[in-house]
C-alpha positions in Angstrom: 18.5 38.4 18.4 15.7 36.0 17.8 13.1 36.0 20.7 13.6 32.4 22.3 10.3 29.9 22.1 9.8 30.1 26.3 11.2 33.1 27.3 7.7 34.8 28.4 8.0 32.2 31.1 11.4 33.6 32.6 10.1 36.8 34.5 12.6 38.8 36.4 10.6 40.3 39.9 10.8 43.7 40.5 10.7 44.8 44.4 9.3 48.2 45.0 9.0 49.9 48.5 4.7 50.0 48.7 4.4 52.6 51.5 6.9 53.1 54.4 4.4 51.0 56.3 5.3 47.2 57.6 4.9 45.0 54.3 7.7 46.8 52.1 9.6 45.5 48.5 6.9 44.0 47.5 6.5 41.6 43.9 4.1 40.2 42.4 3.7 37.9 39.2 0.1 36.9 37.5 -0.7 33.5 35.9 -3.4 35.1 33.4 -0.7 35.8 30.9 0.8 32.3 30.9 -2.6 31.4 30.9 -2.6 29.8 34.0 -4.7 30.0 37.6 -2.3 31.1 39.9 -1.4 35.1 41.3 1.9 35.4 43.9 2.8 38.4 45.9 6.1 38.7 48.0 7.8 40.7 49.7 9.5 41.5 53.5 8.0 42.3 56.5 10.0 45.3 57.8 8.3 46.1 61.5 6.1 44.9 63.9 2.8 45.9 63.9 -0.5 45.2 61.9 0.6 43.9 58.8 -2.1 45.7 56.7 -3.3 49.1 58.1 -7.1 50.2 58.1 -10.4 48.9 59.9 -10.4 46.0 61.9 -12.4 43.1 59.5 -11.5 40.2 57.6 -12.2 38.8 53.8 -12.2 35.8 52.4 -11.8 34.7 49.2 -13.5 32.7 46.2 -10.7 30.6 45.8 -8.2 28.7 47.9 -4.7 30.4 49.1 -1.8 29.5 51.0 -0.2 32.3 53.3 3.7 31.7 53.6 5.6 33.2 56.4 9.4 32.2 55.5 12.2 33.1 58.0 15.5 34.1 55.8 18.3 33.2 58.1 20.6 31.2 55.8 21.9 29.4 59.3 18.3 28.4 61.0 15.9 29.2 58.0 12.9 27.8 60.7 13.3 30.3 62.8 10.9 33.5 61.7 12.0 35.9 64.5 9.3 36.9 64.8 5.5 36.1 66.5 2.5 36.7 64.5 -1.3 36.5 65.7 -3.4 35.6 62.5 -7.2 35.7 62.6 -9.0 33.0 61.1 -12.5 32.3 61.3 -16.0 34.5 61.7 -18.6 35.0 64.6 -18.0 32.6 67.9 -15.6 30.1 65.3 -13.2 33.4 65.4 -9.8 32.8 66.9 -5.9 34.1 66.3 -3.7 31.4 65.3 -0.1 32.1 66.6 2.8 31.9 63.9 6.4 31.4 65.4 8.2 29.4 62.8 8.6 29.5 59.1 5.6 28.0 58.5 2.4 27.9 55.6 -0.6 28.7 56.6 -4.0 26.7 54.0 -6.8 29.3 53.6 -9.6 27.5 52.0 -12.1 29.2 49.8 -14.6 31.4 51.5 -12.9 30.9 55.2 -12.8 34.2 57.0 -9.0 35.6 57.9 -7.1 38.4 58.8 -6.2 40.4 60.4 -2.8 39.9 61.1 -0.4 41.4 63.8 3.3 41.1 64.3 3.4 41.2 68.0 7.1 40.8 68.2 10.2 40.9 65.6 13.8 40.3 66.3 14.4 40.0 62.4 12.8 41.3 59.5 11.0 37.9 57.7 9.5 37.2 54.0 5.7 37.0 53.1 4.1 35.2 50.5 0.7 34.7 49.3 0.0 32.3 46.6 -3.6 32.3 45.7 -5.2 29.1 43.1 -6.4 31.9 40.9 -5.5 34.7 38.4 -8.1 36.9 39.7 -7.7 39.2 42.9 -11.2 39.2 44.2 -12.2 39.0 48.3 -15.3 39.8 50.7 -15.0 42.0 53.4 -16.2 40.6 56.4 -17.0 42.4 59.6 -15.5 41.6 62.9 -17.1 42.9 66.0 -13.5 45.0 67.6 -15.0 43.6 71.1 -14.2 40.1 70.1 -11.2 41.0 67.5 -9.5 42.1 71.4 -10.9 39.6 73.4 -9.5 36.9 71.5 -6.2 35.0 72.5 -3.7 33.9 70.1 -2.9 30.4 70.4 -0.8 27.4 68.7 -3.0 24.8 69.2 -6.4 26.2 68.2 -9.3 24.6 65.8 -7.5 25.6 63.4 -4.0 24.3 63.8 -4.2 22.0 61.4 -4.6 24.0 58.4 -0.9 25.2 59.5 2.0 23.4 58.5 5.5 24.5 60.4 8.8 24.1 57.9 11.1 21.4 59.1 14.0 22.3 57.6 16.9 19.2 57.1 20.4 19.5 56.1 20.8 19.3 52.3 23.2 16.7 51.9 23.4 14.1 49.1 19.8 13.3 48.7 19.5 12.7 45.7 21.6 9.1 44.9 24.2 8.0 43.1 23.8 9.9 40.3 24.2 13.3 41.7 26.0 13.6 44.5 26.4 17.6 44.4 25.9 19.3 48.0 24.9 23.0 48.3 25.5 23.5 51.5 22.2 24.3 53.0 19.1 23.2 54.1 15.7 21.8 53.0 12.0 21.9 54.0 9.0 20.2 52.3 5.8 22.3 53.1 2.3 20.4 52.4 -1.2 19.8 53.9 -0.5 16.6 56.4 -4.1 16.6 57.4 -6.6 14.2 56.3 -9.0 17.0 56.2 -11.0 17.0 53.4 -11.8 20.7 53.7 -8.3 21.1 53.2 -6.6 21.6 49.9 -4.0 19.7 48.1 -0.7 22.3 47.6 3.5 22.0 48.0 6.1 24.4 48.6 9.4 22.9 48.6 12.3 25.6 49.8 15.7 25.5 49.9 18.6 28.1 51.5 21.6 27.5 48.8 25.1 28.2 49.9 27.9 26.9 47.6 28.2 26.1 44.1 28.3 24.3 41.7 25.1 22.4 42.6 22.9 20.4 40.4 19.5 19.6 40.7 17.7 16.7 40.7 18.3 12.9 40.8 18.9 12.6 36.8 21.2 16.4 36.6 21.4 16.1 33.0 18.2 15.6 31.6 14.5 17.6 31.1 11.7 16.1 32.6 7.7 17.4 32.8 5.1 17.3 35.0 1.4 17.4 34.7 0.8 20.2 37.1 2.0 23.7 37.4 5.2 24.7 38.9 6.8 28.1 39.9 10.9 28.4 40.6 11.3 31.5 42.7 14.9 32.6 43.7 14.9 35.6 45.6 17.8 36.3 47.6 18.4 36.5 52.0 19.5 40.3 52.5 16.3 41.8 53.5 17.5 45.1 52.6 18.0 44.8 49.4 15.5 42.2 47.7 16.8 43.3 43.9 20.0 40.9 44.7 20.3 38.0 44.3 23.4 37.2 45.2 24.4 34.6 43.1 24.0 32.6 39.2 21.7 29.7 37.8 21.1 28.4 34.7 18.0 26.5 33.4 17.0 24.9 30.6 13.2 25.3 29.5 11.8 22.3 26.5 12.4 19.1 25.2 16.0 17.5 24.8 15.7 18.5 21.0 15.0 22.0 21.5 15.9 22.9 24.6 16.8 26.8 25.6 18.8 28.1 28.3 18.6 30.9 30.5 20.6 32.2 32.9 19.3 33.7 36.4 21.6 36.6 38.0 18.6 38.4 39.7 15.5 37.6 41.4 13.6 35.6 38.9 10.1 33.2 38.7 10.1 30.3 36.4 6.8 29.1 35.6 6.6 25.9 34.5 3.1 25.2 33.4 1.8 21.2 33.4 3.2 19.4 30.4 6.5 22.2 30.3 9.7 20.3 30.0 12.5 21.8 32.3 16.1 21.4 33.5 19.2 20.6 34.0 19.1 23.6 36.5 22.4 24.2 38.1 23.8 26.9 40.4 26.8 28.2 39.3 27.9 31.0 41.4 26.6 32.1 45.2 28.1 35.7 47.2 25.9 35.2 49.5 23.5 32.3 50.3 20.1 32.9 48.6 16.4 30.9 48.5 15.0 28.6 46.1 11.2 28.1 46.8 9.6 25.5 44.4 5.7 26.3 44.8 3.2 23.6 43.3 -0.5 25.2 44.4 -2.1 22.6 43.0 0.1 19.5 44.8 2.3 17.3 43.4 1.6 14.5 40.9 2.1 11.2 41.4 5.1 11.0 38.8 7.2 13.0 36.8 8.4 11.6 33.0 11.5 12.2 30.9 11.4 14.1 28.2 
């Protein structure tokens, strides 16, 4: 069988237990052999606790990242179950930002975070990091344990506003009358709100699926492009098990003339570099309800064109 002209950009994930430690079934997928900036890890957070043994310290990073802390309850996908105190800052700026809902968290390049506790879980929750670089590089940076303890967590700190908290609505028939398809779920649009300048442009669009068939999009039947990257994720909701999906979708990948089709019955990412025409994408089968997480680090262009 002839390889296909865009497969290398279907990649199935495969979850592996890292340690028996809090951060287990664990993925990851690199944008330097697709040639672009980008590098995702995810996995489930299994316990409360630190969520990364060893010394107390942060790092920070050369390049911006977005820390996503994504409940997966199909029936209240806001709710994380679980509290989590997050360092951020260095010195006297130092203080714990307090995570309670799904919510995405904008690191900037060289800010100062971790670590990062789980004070309290009711249900285990998912963890993403999505980094605006192919390259895993960070400086340690030493905390004084004295103020790492006498440090309160807190909402509302200085902060705040490089968190955004996931307001999930009900996924109905958004999309017009050309596709009136319903799946049955929910949907949240994650950005920066802030008029921060310090603040980066990124978008995280995430949806809990529950029924099929569902088409996307307003025009169902045609490709389309955009001129910034894109990565599909579909990873599924049972927490012990992240290798199931639990459920089928199909995708087209290139232009009308030569488009391709692949079909999705596992964990999959779908990068779509800028330029990449894509879809129909339509769900075709769902056991149980599973998550489709459309990350754009780089934001959202202004339009997207037909192809």
């Amino acid at each position: 069988m002839a390889e296909k002209k865009f497969e290398k950009y279907v990649r199935k994930l495969k979850f592996k237990d890292r340690d028996p430690g809090h951060y287990r079934q664990v993925a990851s997928i690199n944008g330097k052999e697709f040639d672009v900036d980008f590098n995702i890890k995810l996995g489930a957070c299994w316990a409360a606790g630190r969520m990364v043994e060893g010394a107390i310290e942060a790092h920070s990073h050369d390049y911006n990242q977005i820390l996503f802390f994504l409940g997966a309850d199909p029936n209240d996908m806001g709710e994380l179950n679980a509290d989590i105190e997050l360092c951020m800052g260095e010195g006297e700026e130092l203080e714990k930002l307090r995570v309670v809902n799904t919510s995405a968290v904008a690191i900037p390049a060289g800010l100062a975070h971790f670590p990062a506790t789980i004070t309290t879980m009711k249900k285990r929750f998912l963890y993403m990091e999505i980094s605006q670089s192919n390259k895993k590089t960070k400086e340690i940076v030493p905390m004084e344990k004295e103020a790492y303890n006498n440090t309160r967590p807190q909402v509302r700190c200085n902060y705040a506003n490089h968190m955004t908290m996931a307001a999930f609505v009900r996924k109905s028939t958004m999309y017009g009358p050309h596709n009136m398809d319903d799946h049955g779920g929910s949907l949240a649009f994650i950005q920066n709100p802030a008029q921060d300048p310090s603040i980066f442009e990124y978008l995280i669009m995430c949806e809990n699926i529950k029924q099929a068939p569902y088409r996307f999009g307003w025009d169902p039947y045609n490709p389309h492009a955009h001129n910034r990257l894109e990565i599909l994720i579909f990873i599924g909701t049972d927490l012990n098990d992240l290798n199931n999906l639990g459920g089928t979708a199909e995708i087209y990948l290139g232009k009308k003339s030569e488009m391709e089709r692949y079909l999705i019955d596992s964990p999959t990412a779908v990068i779509i570099p800028g330029g990449l025409p894509h879809n129909p994408l339509t769900i075709t089968r769902v056991d149980r309800p599973f998550l489709l997480t459309d990350i754009r680090p780089y934001g959202m262009e202004l339009k997207a064109g037909k192809m």
